[in-house]
N, C-alpha and C positions, 0 to 999 in steps of 0.2 A: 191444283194439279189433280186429274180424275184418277189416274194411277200412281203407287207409289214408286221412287226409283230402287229399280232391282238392284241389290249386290249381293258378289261373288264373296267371299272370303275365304283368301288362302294360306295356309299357317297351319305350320308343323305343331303345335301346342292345341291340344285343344281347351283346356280355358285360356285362352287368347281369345280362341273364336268363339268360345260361349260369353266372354265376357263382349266385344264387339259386337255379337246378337242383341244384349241385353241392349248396349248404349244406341244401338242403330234402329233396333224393330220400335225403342219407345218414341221415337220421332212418327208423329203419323207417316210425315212424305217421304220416308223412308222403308225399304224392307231387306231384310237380308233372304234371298232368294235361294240359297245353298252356299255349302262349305264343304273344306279338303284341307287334308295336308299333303293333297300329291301333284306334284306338277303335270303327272297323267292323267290323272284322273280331274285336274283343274280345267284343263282343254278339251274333257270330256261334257263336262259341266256348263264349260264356255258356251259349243257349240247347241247343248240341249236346249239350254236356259238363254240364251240371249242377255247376258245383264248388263246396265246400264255402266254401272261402276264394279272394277275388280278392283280389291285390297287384299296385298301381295305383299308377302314376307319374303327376305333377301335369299333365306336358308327355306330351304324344303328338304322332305323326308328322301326326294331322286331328284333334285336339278335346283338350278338356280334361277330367284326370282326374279331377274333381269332377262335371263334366257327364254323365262314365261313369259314377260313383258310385249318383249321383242317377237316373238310367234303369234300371242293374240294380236299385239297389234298390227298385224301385217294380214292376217284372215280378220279382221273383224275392226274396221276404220274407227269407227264411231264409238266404239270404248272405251272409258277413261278409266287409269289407272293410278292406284296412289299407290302407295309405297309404306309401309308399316311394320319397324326392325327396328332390335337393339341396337343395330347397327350406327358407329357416330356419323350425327349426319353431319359435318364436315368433309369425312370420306366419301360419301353415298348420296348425296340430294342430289349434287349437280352430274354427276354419275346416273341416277336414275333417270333423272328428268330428259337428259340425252337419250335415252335408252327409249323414251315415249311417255315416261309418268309424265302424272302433271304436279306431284310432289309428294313430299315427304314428311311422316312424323314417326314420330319412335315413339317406342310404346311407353315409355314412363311418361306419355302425355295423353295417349288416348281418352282415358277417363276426362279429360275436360276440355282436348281439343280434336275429337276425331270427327263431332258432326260440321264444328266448324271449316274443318278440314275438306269435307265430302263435297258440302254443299258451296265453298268458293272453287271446287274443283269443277261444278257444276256449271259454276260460272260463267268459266271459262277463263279463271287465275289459274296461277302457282301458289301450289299451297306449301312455305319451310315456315319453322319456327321464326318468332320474330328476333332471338339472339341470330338466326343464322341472315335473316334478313339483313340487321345492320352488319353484320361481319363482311357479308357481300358489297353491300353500300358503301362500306368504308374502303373494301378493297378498289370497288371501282370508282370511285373519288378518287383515289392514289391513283388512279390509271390514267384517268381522264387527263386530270394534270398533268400529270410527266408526257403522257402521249397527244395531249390537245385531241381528243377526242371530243368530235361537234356531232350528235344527231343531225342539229337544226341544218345542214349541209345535205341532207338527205331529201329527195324530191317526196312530192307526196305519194309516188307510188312504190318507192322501194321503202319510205316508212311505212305503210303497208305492209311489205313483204316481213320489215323488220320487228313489226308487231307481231307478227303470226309465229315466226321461228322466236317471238321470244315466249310464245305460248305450248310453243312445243309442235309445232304443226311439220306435219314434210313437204320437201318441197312439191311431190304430186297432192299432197292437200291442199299447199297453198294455191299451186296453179288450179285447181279446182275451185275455191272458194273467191280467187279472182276473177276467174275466166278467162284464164291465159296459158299459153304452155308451157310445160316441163322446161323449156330452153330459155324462156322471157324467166321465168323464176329463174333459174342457175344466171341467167347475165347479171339481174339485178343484185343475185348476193353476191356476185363478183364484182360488180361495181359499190354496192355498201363495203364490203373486205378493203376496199383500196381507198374511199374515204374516210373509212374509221380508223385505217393507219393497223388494218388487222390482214393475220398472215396464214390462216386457217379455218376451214368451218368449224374445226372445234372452239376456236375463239371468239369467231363468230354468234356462235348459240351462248356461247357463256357471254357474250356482250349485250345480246339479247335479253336474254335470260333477268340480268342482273337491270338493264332500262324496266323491264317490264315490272319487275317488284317495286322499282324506284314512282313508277306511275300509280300503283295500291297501296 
């Protein structure tokens, strides 16, 4: 890589963010490009700086860190966002990830999983702790079963579609990175909702969600 990737770091504490400079700037292909603890001054930041990855605390000093989420990503497509809070992530992963992250770690982990973290974010995974991976595993197992839930009943184009929401994508991205439009996206997730025996997009993305971990 000739440049290194930019990040934003947002978080009310500042040794959070000085500690998160140390773990991130000592990665060459990494750099921490600026930090804030304000959600105004983070979308001031956003716009100067262009950064590749924002890492976003749940709590801020004036708004909430889903609320940032949800504003960058809607100006600014191609940023990826992690997620980085006390908060349990039981309550907040699949919460965030909806929201537009591509995952989450809480900070009594950062010190040994935050570049791991950045760089499968990079990827283009979901990045949760591996306790919360099997928890999800397990839950959707129990689901499968009781509901006879089949991917393999899924054509190759709405497994397509089905990969990309379980990566976090909207559906104006997906119809973009397909080549199809805003209405072929909405049919197909309407037509995956009805063969996975699901009754909602919010079930939807967490059905997603939960295949696509199952695949890493």
């Amino acid at each position: 890589m000739d440049q290194p990737v930019r990040i934003l770091v947002v978080d009310d504490h500042p040794v959070v963010r000085e500690g998160l400079k140390v773990l991130i700037n000592g990665e060459p292909e990494l750099m921490v490009c600026c930090e804030t603890g304000s959600f105004r001054e983070a979308q001031l930041l956003a716009r100067e700086h262009q950064p590749d990855v924002v890492i976003v605390d749940l709590y801020l000093d004036d708004g909430n860190g889903l609320d940032l989420i949800r504003r960058l990503k809607h100006q600014y497509p191609a940023m990826q966002f992690l997620v980085c809070s006390v908060g349990e992530e039981s309550l907040f992963a699949e919460r965030a990830i909806k929201t537009g992250a591509k995952g989450f770690i809480n900070k009594k982990e950062i010190s040994e999983h935050i570049v791991q973290a950045i760089r499968q974010v990079l990827d283009g995974k979901i990045y949760v702790s591996s306790t919360m991976v099997q928890s999800l595993l397990s839950d959707s197992a129990e689901r499968a079963s009781s509901d006879g839930v089949a991917i393999e009943d899924l054509t190759p184009r709405e497994l397509d579609v089905f990969l990309l929401i379980g990566k976090g994508a909207s559906t104006a991205q997906i119809a973009n990175q397909l080549s199809v439009s805003v209405k072929t996206v909405e049919t197909h997730r309407e037509k995956i909702k009805r063969k996975l025996g699901l009754t909602s997009g919010s079930e939807l993305v967490r059905c997603a969600l939960l295949w696509n971990l199952e695949q890493h």
